[in-house]
C-alpha positions, 0 to 999 in steps of 0.5 A: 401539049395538053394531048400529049399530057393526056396521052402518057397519063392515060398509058400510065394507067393503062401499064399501073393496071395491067402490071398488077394484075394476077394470071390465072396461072398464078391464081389456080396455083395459089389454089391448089396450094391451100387446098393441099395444105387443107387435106393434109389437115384434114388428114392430121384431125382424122388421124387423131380423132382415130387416136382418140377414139382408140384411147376411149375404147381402152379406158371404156374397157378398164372402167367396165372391169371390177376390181376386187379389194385384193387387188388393190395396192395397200389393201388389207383384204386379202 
């Protein structure tokens, strides 16, 4: 009796164990999702760091550029 106890216990186990555990079919596809999520992060901060830089450029060449008193809305001088 004692064996027989000892025997499903053991294939219990054995079958707890050997359901739970992950494929390496599931593994590598689980991979290749979260590595195309993060190139296509990457591509989104790339994207906007190009926007960015564009934008900085066009305020670089507005502040370098005098504007004279004539110009300017409101001004008196003319």
């Amino acid at each position: 009796m004692k064996k027989s106890i000892m025997t499903v216990a053991a294939i219990a186990m054995v079958l707890s164990f050997s359901s739970c555990k992950e494929t390496t079919a599931e593994t590598t596809e689980e991979t290749v999702e979260e590595v195309s999520t993060m190139n296509a992060t990457q591509e989104e901060i790339i994207e906007e760091e190009t926007q960015l830089e564009v934008e900085q450029d066009s305020t670089t060449q507005v502040d370098s550029a005098e504007i004279t008193p004539a110009e300017v809305p409101g001004s008196d001088k003319i």
